[in-house]
DOTI-814963 format. One line per field, with one value per residue: residue number from 0; residue in three letters; x negated, y negated, z of N, C-alpha, C in turn. Coordinates in steps of 0.1 Angstrom, whole numbers, padded with zeros to 4 digits. Each point is the difference from the previous one (the first is absolute). Layout:
<sekes>
pos <- [NUM,...]
code <- [ALA,...]
npx <- [X,...]
npy <- [Y,...]
npz <- [Z,...]
capx <- [X,...]
capy <- [Y,...]
capz <- [Z,...]
cpx <- [X,...]
cpy <- [Y,...]
cpz <- [Z,...]
</sekes>
This chain:
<sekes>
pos <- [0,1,2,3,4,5,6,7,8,9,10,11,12,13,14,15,16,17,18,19,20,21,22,23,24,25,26,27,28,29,30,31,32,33,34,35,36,37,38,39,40,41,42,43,44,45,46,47,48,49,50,51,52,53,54,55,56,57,58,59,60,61,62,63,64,65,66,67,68,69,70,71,72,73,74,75,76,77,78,79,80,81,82,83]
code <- [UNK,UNK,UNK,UNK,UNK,UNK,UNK,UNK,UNK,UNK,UNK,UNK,UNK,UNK,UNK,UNK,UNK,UNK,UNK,UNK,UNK,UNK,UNK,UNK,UNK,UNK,UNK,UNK,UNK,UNK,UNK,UNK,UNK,UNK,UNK,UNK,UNK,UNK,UNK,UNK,UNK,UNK,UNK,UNK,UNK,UNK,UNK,UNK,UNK,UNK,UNK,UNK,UNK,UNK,UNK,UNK,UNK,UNK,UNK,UNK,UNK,UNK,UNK,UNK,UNK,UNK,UNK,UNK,UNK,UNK,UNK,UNK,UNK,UNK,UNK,UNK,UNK,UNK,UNK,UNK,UNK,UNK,UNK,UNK]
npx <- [0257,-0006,0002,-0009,-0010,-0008,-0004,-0012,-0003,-0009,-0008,-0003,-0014,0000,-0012,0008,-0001,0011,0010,-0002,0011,-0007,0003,-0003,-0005,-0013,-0004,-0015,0006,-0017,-0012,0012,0007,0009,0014,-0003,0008,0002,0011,0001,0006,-0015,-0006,-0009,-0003,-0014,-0004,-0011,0004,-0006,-0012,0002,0004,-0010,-0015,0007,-0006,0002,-0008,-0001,-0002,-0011,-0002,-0004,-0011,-0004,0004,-0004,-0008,-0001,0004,-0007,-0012,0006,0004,-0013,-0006,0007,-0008,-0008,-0003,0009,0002,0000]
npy <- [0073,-0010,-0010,-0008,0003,0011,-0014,0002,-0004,-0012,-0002,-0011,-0003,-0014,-0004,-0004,0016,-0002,0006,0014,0006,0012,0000,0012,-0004,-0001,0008,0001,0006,-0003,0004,0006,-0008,-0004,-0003,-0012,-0001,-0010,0002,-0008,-0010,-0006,0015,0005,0005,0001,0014,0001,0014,-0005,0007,0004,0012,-0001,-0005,-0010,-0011,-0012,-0002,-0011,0002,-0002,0015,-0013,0006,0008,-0011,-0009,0003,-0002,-0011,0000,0007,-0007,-0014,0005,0006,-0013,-0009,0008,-0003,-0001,-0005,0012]
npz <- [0045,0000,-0013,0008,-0006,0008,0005,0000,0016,-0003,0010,-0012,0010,-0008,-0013,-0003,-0001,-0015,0008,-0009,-0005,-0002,-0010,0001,-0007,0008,0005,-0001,-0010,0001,-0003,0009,0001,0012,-0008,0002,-0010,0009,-0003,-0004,0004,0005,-0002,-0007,0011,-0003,0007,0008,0003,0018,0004,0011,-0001,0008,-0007,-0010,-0010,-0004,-0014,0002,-0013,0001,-0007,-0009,-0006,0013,0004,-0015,-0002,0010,-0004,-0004,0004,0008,-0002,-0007,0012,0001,-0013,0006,0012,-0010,0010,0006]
capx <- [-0013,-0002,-0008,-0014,-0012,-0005,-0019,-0007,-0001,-0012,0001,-0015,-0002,-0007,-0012,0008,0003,0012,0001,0011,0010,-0004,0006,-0009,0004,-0011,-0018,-0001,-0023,-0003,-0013,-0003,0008,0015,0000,0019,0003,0008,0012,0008,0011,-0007,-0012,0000,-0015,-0005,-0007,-0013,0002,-0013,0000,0006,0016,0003,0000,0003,0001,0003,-0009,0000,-0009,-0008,-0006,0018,0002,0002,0022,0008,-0005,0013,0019,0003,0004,0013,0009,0002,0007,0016,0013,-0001,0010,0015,0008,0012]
capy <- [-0005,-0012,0005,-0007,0009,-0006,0002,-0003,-0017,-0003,-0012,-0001,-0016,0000,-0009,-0014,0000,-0001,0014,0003,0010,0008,0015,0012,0007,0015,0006,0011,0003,-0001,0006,0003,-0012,-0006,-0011,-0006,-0006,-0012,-0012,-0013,-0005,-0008,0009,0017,0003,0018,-0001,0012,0011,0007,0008,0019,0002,-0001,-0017,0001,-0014,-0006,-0010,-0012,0002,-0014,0001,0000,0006,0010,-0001,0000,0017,0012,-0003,0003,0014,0006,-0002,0010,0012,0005,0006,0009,0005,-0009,0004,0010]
capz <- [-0004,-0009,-0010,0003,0001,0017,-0003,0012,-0002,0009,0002,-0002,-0002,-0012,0007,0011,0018,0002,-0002,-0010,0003,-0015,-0001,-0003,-0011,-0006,0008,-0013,0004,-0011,0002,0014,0005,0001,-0003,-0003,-0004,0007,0000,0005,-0010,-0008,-0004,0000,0004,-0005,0014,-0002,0010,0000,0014,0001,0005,0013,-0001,-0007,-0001,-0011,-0003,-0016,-0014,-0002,-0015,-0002,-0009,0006,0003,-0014,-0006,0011,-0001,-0014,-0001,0010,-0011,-0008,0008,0004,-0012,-0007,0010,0011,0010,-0001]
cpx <- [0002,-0005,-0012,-0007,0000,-0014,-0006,-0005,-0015,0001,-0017,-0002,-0008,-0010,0004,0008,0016,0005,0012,0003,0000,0011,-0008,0009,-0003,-0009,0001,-0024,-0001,-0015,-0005,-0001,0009,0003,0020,0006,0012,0004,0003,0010,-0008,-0011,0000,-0017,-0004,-0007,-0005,0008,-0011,0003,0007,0011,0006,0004,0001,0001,0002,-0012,0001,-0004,-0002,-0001,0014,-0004,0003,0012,0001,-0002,0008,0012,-0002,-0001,0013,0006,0004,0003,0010,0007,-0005,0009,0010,0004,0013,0010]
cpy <- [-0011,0005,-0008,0013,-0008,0005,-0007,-0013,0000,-0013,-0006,-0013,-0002,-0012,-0013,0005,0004,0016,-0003,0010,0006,0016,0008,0004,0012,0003,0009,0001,-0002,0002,0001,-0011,0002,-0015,-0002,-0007,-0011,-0014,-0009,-0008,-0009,0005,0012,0001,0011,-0004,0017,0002,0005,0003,0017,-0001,-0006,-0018,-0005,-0013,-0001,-0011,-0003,0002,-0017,-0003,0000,0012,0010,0003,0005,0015,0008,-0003,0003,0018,0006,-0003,0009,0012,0002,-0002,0014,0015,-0006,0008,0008,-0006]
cpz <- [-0011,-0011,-0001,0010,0016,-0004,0014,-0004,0008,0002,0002,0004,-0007,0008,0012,0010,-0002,-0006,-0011,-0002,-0016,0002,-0006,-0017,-0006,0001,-0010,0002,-0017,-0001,0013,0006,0003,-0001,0009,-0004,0003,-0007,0011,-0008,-0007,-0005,0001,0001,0002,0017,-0005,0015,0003,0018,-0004,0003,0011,0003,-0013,-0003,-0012,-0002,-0011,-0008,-0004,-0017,-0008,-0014,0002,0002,-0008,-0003,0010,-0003,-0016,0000,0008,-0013,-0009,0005,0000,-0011,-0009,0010,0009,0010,-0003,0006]
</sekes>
């Protein structure tokens, strides 16, 4: 096994129709929400996890404050609990 982590990949079309290729960095919940957190080699975008187990989508967060206040509380989530 390599020493590069294997992460999941999506593949999103953005408003012009042209698809791009994001790696899953991190799904996580936050006031009963699902969120994910997606990479590219030119951005890192927050997406709201919505539908059931069964059906399961990804949607845009429009409210850039809303971003900011979600990447900011993860941020701090994870330096208060690092990964084992």
């Amino acid at each position: 096994m390599s020493d590069q982590e294997v992460r999941d990949y999506i593949t999103i079309e953005d408003e012009q129709g042209q698809e791009k290729q994001y790696a899953v960095e991190a799904l996580f919940d936050m006031e009963d929400q699902s969120y994910a957190l997606l990479t590219s080699e030119q951005e890192t975008i927050l997406m709201r996890v919505e539908g059931d187990d069964e059906d399961r989508y990804l949607v845009g967060i429009t409210d850039e404050e809303e971003s900011e206040a979600i990447l900011s509380a993860y941020q701090i989530a994870v330096e208060n609990a690092p990964a084992e």
